[in-house]
Legacy VTK file of the C-alpha trace (Angstrom):
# vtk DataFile Version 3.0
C-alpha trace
ASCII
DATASET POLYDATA
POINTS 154 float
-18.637 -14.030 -9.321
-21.697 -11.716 -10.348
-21.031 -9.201 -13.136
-20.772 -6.222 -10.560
-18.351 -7.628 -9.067
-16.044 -8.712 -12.080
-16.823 -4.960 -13.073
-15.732 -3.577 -9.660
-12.759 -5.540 -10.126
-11.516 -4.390 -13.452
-12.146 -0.831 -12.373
-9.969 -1.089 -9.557
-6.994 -3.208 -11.245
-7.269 -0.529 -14.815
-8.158 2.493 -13.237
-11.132 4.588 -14.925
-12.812 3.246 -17.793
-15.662 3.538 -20.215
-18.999 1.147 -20.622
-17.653 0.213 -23.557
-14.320 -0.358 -22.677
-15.838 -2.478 -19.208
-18.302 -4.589 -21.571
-15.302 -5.005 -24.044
-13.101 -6.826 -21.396
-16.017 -8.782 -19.180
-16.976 -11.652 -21.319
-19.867 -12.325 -19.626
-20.949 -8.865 -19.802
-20.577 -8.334 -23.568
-22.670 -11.870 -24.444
-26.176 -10.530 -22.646
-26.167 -6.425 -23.255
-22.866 -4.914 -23.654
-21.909 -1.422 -23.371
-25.661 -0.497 -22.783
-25.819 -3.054 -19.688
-22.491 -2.070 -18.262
-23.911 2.060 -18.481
-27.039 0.614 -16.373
-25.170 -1.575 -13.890
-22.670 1.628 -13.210
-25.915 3.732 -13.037
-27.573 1.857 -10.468
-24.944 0.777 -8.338
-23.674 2.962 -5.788
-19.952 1.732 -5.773
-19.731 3.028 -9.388
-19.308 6.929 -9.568
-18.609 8.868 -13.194
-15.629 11.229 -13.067
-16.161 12.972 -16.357
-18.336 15.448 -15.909
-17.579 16.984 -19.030
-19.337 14.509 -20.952
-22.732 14.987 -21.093
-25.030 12.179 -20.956
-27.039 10.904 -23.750
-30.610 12.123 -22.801
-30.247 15.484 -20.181
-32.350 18.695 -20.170
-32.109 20.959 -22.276
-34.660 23.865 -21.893
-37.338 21.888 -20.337
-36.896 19.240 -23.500
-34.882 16.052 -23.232
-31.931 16.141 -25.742
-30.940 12.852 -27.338
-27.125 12.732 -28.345
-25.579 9.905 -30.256
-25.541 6.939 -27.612
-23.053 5.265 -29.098
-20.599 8.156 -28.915
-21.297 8.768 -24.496
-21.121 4.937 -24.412
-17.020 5.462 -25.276
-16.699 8.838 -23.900
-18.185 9.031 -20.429
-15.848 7.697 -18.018
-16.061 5.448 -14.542
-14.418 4.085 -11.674
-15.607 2.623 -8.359
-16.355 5.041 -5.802
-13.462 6.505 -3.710
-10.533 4.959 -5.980
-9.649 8.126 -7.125
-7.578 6.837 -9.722
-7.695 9.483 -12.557
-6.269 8.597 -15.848
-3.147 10.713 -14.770
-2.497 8.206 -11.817
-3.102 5.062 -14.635
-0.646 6.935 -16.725
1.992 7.831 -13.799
1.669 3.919 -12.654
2.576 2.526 -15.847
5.430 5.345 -16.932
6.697 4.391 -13.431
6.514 1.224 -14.674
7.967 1.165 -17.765
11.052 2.860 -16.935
11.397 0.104 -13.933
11.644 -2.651 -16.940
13.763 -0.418 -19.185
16.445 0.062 -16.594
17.363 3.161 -17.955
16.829 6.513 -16.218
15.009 8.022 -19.464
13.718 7.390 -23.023
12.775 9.070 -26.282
9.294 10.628 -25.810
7.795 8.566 -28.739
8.601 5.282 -27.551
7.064 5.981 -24.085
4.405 7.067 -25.312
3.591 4.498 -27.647
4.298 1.257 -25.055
1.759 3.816 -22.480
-0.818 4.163 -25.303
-0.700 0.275 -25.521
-0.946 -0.723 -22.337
-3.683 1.538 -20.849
-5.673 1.794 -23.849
-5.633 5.590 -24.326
-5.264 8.474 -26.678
-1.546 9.049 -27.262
-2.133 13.308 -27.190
-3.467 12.357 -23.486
-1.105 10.168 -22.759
1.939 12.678 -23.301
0.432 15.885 -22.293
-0.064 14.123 -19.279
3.947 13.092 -19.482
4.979 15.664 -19.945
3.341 17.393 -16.916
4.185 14.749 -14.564
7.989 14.221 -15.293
10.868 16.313 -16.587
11.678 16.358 -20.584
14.483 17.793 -22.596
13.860 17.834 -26.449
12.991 14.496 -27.053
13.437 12.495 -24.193
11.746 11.664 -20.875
13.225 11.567 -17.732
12.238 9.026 -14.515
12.419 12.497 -12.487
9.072 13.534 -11.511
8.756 17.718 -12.417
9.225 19.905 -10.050
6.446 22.351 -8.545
7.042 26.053 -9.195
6.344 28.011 -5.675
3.240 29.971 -6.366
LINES 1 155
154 0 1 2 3 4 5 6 7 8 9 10 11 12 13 14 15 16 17 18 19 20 21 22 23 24 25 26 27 28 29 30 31 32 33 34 35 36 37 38 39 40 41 42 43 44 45 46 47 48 49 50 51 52 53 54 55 56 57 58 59 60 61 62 63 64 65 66 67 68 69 70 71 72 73 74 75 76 77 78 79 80 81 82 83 84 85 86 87 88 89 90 91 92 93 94 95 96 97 98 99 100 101 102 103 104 105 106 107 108 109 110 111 112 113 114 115 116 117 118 119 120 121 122 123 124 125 126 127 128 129 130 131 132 133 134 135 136 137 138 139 140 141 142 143 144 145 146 147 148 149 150 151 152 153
């Protein structure tokens, strides 16, 4: 299986990720270039689309002069996922709350603790992880509820 394709596989199984984060969990990938070879593979290949544009990328213009920001930094910010997945890290965090709650058995749980098992599993920052929580399902002090939140009519 070619390294595209191992990469086009672990982007569609984990939802977005970073070059680093790609190179980190492709073995092949990480022995011959890393992070640097994963952000040139996504670059050239058409399947691969970034999703943060908020990140800005290590060498754009910047009044007619190309400005160099640390590398190392975009290689763990800048975010990917194969083209047309659509899965946002809101959808990789609603998938595994959904998730956890299924294995709990119990209709809610203490904030923290989902949180933390979240954080774990999908490899993000827990103030992401429960703002994103606490938008998507209902909360009362300290707990979480397996009730998704309802939309106020605008």
């Amino acid at each position: 299986m070619s390294i595209a394709s191992q990469m086009s596989e672990y982007l569609n199984r984990e939802g977005a990720a970073t070059p680093k984060t790609i190179a980190a969990s492709i073995p092949d990938l990480n022995q011959c270039g890393g992070a640097e070879r994963a952000l040139l593979l996504l670059r050239l290949n058409p399947q691969f689309e970034r999703i943060d544009k908020e990140a800005s990328s290590p060498a754009e213009p910047c009044d007619g002069f190309m400005a160099k920001e640390d590398e190392a930094s975009y290689l763990a910010r800048s975010k990917w996922t194969t083209r047309g997945s659509g899965k946002s890290d809101e959808d990789v965090i609603h998938d595994a709350a959904i998730h956890y709650f299924k294995a709990l058995g119990k209709p809610g749980a203490p904030i923290v603790n989902v949180v933390m098992e979240i954080t774990q599993t999908t490899g993000l920052s827990a103030q992401a992880v429960e703002q994103a929580l606490r938008m998507q399902f209902m909360t009362m002090n300290t707990n979480i509820f397996n009730r998704p939140k309802r939309q106020e009519e605008k």
